[in-house]
C-alpha positions in Angstrom: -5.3 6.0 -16.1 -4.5 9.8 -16.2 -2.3 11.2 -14.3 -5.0 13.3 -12.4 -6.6 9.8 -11.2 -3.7 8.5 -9.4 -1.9 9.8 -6.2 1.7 9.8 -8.1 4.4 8.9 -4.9 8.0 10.0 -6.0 10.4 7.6 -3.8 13.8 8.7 -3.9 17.0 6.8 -3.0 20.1 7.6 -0.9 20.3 11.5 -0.7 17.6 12.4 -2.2 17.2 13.4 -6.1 18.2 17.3 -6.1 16.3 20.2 -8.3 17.5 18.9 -11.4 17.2 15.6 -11.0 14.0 14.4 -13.2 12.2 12.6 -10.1 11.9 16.4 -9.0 11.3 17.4 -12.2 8.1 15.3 -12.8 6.9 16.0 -9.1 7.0 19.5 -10.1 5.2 19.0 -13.6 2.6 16.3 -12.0 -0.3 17.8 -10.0 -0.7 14.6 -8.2 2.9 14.0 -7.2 3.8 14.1 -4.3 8.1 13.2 -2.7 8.4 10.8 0.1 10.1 12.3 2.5 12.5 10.5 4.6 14.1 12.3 7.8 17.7 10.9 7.1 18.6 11.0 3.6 22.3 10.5 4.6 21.8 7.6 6.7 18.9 5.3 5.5 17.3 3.1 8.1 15.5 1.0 6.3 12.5 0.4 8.8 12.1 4.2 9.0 12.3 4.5 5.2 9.9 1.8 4.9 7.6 3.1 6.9 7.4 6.2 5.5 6.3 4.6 2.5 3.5 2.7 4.4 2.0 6.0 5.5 2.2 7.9 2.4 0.4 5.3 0.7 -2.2 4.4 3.4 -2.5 8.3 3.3 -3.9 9.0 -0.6 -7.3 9.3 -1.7 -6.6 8.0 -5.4 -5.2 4.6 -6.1 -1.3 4.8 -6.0 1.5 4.7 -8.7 5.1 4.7 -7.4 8.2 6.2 -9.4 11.0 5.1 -7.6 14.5 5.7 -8.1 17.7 3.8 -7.0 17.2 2.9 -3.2 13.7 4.0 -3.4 12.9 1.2 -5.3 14.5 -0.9 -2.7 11.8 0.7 0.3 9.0 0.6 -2.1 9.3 -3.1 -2.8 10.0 -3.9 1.3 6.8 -1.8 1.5 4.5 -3.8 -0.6 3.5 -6.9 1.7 1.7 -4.1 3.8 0.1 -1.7 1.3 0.1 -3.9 -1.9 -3.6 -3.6 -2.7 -3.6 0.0 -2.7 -0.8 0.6 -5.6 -2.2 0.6 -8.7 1.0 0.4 -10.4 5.3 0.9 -9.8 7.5 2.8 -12.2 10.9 1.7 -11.1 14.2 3.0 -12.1 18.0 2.0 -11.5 17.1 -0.9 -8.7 20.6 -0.7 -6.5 22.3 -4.4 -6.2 21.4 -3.8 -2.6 23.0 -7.7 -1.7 26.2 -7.3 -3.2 28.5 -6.8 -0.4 30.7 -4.3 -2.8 28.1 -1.7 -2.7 28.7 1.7 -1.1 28.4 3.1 1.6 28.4 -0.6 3.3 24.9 0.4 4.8 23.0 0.2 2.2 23.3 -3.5 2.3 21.0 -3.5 5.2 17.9 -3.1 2.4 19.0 -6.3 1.1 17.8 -9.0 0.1 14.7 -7.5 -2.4 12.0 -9.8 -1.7 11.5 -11.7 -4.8 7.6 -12.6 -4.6 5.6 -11.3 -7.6 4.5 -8.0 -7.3 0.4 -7.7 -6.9 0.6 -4.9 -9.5 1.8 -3.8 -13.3 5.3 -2.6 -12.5 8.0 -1.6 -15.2 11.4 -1.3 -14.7 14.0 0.7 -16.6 17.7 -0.5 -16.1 21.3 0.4 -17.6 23.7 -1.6 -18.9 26.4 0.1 -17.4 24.8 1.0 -13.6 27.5 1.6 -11.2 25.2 0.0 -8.7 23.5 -2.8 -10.1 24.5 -4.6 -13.3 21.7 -5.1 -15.9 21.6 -8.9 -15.4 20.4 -8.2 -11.4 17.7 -6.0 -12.8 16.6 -8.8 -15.4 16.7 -11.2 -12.8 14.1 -9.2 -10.1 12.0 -7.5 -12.7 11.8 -11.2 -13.6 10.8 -12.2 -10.1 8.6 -9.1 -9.5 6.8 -9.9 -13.1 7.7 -6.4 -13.9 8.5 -5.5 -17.6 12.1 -4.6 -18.3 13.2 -1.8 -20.5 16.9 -1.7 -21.3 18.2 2.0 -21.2 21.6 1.4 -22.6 24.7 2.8 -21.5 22.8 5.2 -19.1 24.9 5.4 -15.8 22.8 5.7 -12.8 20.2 7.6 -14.9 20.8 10.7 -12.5 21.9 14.1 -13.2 25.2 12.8 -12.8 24.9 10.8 -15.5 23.2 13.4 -17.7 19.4 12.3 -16.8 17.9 15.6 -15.6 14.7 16.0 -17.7 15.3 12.9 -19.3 12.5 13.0 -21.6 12.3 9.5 -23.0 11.9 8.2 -19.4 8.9 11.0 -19.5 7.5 9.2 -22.5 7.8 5.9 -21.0 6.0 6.8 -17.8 3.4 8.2 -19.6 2.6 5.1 -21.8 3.1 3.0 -18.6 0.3 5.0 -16.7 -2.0 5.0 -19.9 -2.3 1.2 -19.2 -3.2 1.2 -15.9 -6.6 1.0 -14.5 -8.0 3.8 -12.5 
């Protein structure tokens, strides 16, 4: 699949990913990307974030690829059992430990549990060792559930800006390979 086939939905976690954060920056470069926007990046509700996933995707006109960072892979995944036959396929990046009760703010817990049926889609996941909010074993152990192909990033923080992951070019590459593979 080519980019220009798919209706590319950037789903951002808590905050939102600023300008120089590389969900942004492929949304910018990608004619077909488009941000999900949530109306309380601050304070995630997950029903309302959920939904705005559901409506983004019953809303494209080209089968649907996800990239989804952090919490946004969190709504994507608590989105599927509604618009699962639409996505064509689910780049997903730094999945939050969402159940742990040590994560922070405390309400991000309430988009825990991930569901852990397989997803009805290619999905590929890229994970750090060294994740401040989800250790790498978590992320083997739901891209295992999901089906979803792990990629180990190393010792890459949050792969965010803060941890140095604004253009962040090999994820660029990796997304490009993933979306080669897909079927239109």
């Amino acid at each position: 699949m080519k980019a220009s086939e798919a209706d590319i939905l950037i789903i951002p976690g808590y905050t939102n990913s600023g300008p120089d954060h590389w969900q942004s920056r492929w949304q910018a470069k990608l004619s077909t990307a488009r941000r999900v926007e949530q109306a309380e990046w601050a304070k995630p509700v997950r029903e309302d974030w959920v939904q705005r996933v559901i409506e983004e995707v019953e809303a494209a006109e080209r089968p649907v690829v996800i990239v989804a960072h952090s919490l946004g892979v969190a709504t994507a995944v608590h989105a599927v059992p509604h618009v699962g036959h639409k996505i064509a396929g689910a780049f997903l990046v730094a999945p939050p430990d969402v159940a742990n009760p040590d994560v922070r703010p405390k309400h991000l817990m309430t988009f825990g549990p991930y569901p852990r049926d397989p997803l009805p889609f290619p999905s590929l996941m890229v994970a750090s060792r060294n994740d401040p909010f989800g250790s790498y074993d978590h992320a083997h152990d739901i891209a295992n559930a999901w089906g979803s192909l792990l990629v180990d990033a190393g010792a890459s923080g949050h792969i965010n800006t803060e941890s140095g992951h604004g253009p962040w070019p090999e994820g660029g590459m990796v997304f490009a390979q993933f979306l080669s593979r897909l079927k239109a």
